[in-house]
C-alpha positions as CSV (number, residue, x, y, z in Angstrom):
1,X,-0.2,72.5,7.6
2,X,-3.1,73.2,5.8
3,X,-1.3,72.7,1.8
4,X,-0.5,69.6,3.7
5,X,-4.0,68.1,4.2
6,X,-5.2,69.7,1.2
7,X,-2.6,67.3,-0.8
8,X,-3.8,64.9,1.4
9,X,-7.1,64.9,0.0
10,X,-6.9,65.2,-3.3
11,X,-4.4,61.8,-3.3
12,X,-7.1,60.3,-1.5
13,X,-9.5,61.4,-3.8
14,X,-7.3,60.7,-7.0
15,X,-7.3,57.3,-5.5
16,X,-11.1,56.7,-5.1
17,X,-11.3,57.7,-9.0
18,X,-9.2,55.5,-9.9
19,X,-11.0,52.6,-8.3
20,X,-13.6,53.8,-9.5
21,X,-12.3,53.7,-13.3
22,X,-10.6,50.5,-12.3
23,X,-14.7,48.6,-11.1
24,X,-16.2,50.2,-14.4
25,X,-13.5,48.8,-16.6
26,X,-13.9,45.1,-14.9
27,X,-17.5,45.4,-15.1
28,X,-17.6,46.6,-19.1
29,X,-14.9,43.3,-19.7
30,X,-16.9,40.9,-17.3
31,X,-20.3,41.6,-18.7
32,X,-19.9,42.6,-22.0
33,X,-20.8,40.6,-25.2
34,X,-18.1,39.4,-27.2
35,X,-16.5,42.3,-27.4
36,X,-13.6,41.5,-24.7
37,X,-13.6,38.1,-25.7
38,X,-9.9,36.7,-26.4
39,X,-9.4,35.2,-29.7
40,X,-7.8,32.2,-28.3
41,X,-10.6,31.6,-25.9
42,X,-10.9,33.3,-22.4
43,X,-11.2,30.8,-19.9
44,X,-11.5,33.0,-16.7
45,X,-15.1,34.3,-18.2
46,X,-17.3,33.9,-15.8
47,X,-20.2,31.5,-17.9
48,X,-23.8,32.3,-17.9
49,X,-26.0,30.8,-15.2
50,X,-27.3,27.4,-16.0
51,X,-30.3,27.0,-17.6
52,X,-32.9,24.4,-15.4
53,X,-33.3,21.6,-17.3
54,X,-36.8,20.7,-18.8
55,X,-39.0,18.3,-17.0
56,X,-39.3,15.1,-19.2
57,X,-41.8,14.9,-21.1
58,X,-44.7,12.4,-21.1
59,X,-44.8,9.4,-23.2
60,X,-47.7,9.1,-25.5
61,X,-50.1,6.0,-24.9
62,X,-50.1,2.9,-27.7
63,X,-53.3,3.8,-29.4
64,X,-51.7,7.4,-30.0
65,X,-48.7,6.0,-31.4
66,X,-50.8,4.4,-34.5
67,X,-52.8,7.2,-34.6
68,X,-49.8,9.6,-34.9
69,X,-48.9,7.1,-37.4
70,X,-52.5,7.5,-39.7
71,X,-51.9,11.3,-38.8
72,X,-48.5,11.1,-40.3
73,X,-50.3,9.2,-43.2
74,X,-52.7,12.1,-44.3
75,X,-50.1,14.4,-44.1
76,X,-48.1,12.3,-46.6
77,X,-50.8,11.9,-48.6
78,X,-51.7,16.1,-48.7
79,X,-48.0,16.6,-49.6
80,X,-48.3,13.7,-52.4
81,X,-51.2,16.3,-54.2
82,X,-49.2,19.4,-53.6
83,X,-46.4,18.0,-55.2
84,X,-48.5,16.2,-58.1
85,X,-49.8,19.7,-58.4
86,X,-46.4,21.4,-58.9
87,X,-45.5,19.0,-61.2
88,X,-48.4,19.8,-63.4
89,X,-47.2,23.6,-63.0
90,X,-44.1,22.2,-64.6
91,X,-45.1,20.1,-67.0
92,X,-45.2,21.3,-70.8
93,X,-49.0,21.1,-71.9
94,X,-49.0,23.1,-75.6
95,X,-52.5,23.0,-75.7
96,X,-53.8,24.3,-72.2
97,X,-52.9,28.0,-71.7
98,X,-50.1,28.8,-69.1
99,X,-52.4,30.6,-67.0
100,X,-54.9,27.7,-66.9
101,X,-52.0,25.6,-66.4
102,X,-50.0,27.4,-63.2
103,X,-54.1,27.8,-61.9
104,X,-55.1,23.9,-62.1
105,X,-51.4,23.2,-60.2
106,X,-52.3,25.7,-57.6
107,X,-55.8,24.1,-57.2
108,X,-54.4,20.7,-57.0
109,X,-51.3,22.1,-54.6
110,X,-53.8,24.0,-52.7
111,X,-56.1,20.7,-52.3
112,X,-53.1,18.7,-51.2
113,X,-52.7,21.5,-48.0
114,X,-56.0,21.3,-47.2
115,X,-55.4,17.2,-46.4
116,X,-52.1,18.2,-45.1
117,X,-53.5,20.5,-42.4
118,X,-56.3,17.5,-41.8
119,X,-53.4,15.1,-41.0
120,X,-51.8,17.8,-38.8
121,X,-54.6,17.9,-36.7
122,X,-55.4,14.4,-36.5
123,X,-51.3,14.1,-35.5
124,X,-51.3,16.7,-32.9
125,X,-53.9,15.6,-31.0
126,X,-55.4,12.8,-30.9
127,X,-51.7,11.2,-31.7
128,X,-50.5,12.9,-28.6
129,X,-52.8,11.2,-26.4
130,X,-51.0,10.6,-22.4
131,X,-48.9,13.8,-23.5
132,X,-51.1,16.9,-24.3
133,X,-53.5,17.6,-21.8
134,X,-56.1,18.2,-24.0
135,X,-56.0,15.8,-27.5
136,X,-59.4,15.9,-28.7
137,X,-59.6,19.8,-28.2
138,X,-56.5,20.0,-30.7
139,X,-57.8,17.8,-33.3
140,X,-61.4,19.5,-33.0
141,X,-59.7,23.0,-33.2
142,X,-57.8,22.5,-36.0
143,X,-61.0,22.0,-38.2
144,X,-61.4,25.7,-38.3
145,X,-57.7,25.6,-40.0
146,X,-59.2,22.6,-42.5
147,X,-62.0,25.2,-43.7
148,X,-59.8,28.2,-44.2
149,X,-57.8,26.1,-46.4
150,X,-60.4,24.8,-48.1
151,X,-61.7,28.4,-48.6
152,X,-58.0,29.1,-50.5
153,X,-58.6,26.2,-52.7
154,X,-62.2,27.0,-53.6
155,X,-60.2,31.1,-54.4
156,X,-58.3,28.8,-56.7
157,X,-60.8,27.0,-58.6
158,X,-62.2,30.5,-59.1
159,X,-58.8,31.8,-60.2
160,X,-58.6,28.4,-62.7
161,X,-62.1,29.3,-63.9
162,X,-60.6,32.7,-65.3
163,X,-58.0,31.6,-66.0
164,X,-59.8,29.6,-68.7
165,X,-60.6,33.1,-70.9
166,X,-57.0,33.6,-71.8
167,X,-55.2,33.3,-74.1
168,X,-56.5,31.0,-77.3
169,X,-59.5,30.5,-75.1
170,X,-60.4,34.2,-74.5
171,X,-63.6,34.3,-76.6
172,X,-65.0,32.4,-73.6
173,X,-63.9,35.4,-71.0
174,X,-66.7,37.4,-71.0
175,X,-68.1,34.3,-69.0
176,X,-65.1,33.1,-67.0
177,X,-64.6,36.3,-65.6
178,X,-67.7,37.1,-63.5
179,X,-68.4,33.2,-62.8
180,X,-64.5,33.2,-61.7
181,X,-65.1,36.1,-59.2
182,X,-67.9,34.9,-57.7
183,X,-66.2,31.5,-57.5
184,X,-63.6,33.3,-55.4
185,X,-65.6,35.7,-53.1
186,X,-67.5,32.4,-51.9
187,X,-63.5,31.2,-51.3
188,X,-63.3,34.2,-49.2
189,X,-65.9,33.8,-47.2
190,X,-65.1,30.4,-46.8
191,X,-61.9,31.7,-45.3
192,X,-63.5,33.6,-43.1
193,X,-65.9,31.5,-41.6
194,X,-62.6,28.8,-41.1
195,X,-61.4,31.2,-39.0
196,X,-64.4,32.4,-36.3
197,X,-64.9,28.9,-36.2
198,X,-61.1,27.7,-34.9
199,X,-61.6,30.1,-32.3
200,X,-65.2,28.9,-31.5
201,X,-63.6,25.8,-31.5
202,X,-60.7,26.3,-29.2
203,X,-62.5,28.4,-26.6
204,X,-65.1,28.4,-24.1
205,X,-67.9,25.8,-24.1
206,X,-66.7,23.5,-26.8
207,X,-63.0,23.7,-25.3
208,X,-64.5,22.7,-21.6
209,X,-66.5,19.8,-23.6
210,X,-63.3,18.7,-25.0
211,X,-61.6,18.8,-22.4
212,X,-64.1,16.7,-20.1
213,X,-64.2,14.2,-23.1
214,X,-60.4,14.0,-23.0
215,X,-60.1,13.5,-19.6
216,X,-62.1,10.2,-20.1
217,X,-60.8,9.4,-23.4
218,X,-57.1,8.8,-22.3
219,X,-57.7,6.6,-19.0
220,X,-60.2,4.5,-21.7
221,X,-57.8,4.6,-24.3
222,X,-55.0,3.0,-21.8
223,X,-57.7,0.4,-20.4
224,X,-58.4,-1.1,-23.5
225,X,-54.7,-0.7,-24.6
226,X,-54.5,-3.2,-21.7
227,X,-56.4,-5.7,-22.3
228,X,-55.7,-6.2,-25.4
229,X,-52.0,-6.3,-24.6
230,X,-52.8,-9.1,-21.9
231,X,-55.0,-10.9,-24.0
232,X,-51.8,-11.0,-26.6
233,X,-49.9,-12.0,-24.0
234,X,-51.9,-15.0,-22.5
235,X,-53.1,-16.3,-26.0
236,X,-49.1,-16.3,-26.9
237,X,-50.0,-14.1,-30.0
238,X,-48.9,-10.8,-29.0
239,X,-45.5,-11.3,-29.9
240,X,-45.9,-13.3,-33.3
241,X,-48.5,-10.6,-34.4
242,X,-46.2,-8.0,-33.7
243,X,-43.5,-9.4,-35.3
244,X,-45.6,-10.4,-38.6
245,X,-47.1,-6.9,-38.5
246,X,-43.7,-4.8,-37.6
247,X,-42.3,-7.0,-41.0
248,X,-44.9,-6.3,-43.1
249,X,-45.0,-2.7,-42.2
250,X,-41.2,-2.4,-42.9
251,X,-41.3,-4.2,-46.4
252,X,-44.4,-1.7,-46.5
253,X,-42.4,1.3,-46.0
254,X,-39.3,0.0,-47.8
255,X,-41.0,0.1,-51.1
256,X,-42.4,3.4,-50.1
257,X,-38.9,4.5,-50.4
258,X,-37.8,2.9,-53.3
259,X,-40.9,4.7,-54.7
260,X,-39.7,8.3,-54.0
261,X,-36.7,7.6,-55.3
262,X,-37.7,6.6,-58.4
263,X,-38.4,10.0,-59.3
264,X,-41.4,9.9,-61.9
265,X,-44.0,11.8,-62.4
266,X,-47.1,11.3,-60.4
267,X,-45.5,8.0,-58.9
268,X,-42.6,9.3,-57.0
269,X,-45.0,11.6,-54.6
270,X,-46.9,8.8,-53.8
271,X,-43.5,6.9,-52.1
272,X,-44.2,9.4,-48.9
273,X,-47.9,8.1,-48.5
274,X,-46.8,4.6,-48.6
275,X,-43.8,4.7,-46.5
276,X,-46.2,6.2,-43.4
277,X,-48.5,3.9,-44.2
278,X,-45.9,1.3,-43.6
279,X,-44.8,2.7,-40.5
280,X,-48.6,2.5,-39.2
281,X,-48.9,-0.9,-39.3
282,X,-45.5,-2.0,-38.0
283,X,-46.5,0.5,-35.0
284,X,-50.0,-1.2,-35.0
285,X,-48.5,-4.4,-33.2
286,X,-48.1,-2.6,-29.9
287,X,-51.7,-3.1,-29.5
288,X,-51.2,-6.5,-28.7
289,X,-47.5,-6.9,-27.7
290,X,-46.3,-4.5,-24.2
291,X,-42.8,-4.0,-26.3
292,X,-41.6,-2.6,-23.0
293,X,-42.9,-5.4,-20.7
294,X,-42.9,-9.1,-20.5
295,X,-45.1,-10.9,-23.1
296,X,-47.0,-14.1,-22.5
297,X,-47.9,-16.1,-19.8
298,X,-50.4,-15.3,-17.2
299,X,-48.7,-14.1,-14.6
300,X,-50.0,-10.3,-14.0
301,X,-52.8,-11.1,-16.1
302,X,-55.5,-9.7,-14.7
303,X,-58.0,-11.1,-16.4
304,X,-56.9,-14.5,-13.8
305,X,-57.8,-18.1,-15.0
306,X,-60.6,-16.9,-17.3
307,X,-58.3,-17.1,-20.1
308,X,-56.0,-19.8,-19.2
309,X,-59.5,-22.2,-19.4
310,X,-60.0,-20.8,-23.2
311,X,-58.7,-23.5,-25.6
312,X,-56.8,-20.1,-27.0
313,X,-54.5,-20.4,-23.7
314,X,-53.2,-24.1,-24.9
315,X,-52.2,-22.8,-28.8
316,X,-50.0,-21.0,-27.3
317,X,-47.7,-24.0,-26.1
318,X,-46.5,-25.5,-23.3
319,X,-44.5,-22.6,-20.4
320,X,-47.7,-20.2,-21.7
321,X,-45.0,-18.3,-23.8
322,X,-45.0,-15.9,-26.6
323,X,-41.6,-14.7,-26.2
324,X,-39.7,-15.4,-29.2
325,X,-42.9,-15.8,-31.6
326,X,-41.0,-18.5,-33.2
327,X,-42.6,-21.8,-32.4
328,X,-45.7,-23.3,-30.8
329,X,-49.2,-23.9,-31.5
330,X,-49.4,-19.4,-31.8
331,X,-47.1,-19.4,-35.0
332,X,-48.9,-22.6,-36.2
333,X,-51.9,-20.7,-36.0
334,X,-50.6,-18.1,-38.0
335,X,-48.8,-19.4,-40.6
336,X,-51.6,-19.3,-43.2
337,X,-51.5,-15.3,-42.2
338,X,-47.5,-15.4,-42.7
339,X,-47.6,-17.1,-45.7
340,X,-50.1,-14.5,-47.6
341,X,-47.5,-11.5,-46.4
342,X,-44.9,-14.2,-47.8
343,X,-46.4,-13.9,-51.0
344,X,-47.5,-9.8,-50.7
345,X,-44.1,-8.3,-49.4
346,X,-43.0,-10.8,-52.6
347,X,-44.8,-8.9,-54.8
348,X,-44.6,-5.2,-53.4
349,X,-41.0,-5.9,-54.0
350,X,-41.1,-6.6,-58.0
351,X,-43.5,-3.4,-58.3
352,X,-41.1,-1.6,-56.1
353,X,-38.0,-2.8,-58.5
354,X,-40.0,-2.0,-61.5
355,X,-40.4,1.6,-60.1
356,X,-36.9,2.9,-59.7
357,X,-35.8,0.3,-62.8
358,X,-33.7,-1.9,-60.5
359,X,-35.7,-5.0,-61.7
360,X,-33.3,-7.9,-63.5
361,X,-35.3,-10.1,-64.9
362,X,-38.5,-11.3,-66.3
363,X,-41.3,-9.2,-66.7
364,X,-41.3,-7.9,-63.2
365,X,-41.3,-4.1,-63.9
366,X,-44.2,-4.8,-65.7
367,X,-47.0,-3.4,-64.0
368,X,-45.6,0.2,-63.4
369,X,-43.9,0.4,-66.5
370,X,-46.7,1.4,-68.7
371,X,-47.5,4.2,-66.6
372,X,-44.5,5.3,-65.7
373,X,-43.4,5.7,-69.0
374,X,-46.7,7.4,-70.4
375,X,-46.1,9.8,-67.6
376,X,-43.0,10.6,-68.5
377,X,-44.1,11.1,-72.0
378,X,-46.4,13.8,-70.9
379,X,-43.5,15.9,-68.9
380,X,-41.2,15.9,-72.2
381,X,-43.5,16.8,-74.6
């Protein structure tokens, strides 16, 4: 009776071990990573929970949009230098010492970040206006980030100073050398004061100050934005501006292109700097044309009958529409304007053909020639 029970038990408790095995192993294949994982794909794996999905984000107001765009601009025109400054790291200068050489490239490379962190800042904030909650405190914090990289390229110019006492030039080293360090420890400090005053900047009083002023900027921002729109829009020459500005910008930014990929010296960088510039102004017509709304007419316009009894409201035509920008007295009025970008996107095409050699005929690759060619005497010597 007793050996009876006692085999009793020890099934029963051979059977709550192996359960117990049995839960752990399904556990270890169920939440393990990769290692259980079929080769041919394991469909009965339970997937991860789902991840929420972000709330959308805010869209930026019109005046942010072109000021992203000059932003955008800066930054260009920062990575322009840096890379006009690698290129002189490059180039083969027989008569400057190496070391002077590499230093004046890292000046110039260093100068170009100091713009490009100035565009950055300018990009960030004040060209995220309606999305960041605080644009002006971005913009104004990121100056302490200007001055620190100012401070490296003033650590430069006293690394370029030395630099000068090397080589052929080292009878001169006995001055470079102290008047180089010196040049540097001011760098340094430089540095350092770019730094206390990014967090001066970004904190306490000034950030609350910004932070009021921001408050007020965007609603003002979005007025104006307004009226300007609805002016463009009862006039009828919202939607012709736009379109004469969002074509000139294009042609603008085209060339930019055609620029870069030119690929000579000193030229080529300069393609970037363009091409955002061209992408400013074609964003620039949203100040008078509601892309996302209706354009002309006065109905909504809350500015009433004021400007319908302005001779501006009969240039527009008959029906009070701008829609199409293709007729009435609004393009009449503007087609001394059109012509001129006529005759300008006309000619930022034959420079841009002369650039990247793509010119046919004539002398149109005449007025980048010259220096194009010089330049590209200078890197094969």
């Amino acid at each position: 009776m007793r050996s009876t029970m006692q085999r009793e038990r020890s099934v029963s408790v051979i059977t709550i071990a192996c359960g117990a095995v049995l839960a752990l192993l399904a556990g270890c294949s169920s939440g393990g990573a990769g290692s259980g994982a079929s080769p041919n794909g394991n469909n009965s794996v339970t997937p991860p929970p789902a991840t929420p999905t972000p709330a959308a984000s805010v869209e930026t107001t019109p005046t942010a949009k072109v000021t992203e765009g000059a932003g955008n601009t800066v930054v260009a025109t920062g990575n322009a230098v840096s890379q006009i400054g690698q290129q002189v790291k490059d180039a083969n200068l027989p008569i400057v010492p190496d070391a002077a050489q590499n230093a004046t490239g890292d000046v110039v490379m260093k100068a170009g970040d100091t713009v490009a962190t100035l565009g950055v800042g300018v990009r960030e904030g004040l060209g995220k206006i309606g999305s960041v909650d605080n644009p002006l405190g971005v913009t104004v914090g990121n100056t302490g980030n200007v001055v620190t990289q100012a401070g490296k390229t003033v650590v430069s110019a006293g690394g370029l100073v030395q630099s000068l006492g090397t080589e052929q030039l080292s009878p001169l080293a006995p001055v470079t050398q102290p008047v180089g360090g010196v040049v540097q420890t001011v760098g340094g400090t430089v540095m350092q004061v770019g730094g206390k005053l990014g967090d001066s900047l970004s904190t306490g009083p000034v950030a609350q100050l910004t932070s009021s002023a921001s408050k007020a900027i965007v609603p003002l921002t979005t007025k104006l934005t307004d009226t300007t729109q609805t002016v463009g829009g009862a006039t009828g020459l919202g939607v012709p501006v736009d379109n004469l500005l969002t074509k000139l910008g294009n042609t603008v930014a085209t060339g930019g292109s055609m620029l870069t990929n030119a690929n000579k010296p000193i030229v080529s960088p300069l393609g970037g700097v363009v091409t955002e510039a061209g992408k400013t102004v074609a964003a620039a017509g949203v100040l008078l044309n509601n892309r996302n709304g209706t354009a002309g007419g006065a109905g909504g316009n809350p500015l009433g009958g004021l400007l319908n009894g302005l001779p501006l409201a009969g240039a527009a035509g008959s029906g009070g529409g701008g829609g199409s920008g293709s007729g009435g007295g609004a393009a009449g009025a503007l087609a001394p304007v059109t012509g001129l970008v006529g005759t300008v996107t006309g000619a930022l095409t034959h420079v841009t053909n002369a650039a990247s050699g793509t010119a046919t005929s004539g002398n149109a690759g005449s007025p980048l020639n010259g220096v194009t060619g010089m330049l590209g005497g200078l890197t094969q010597h």
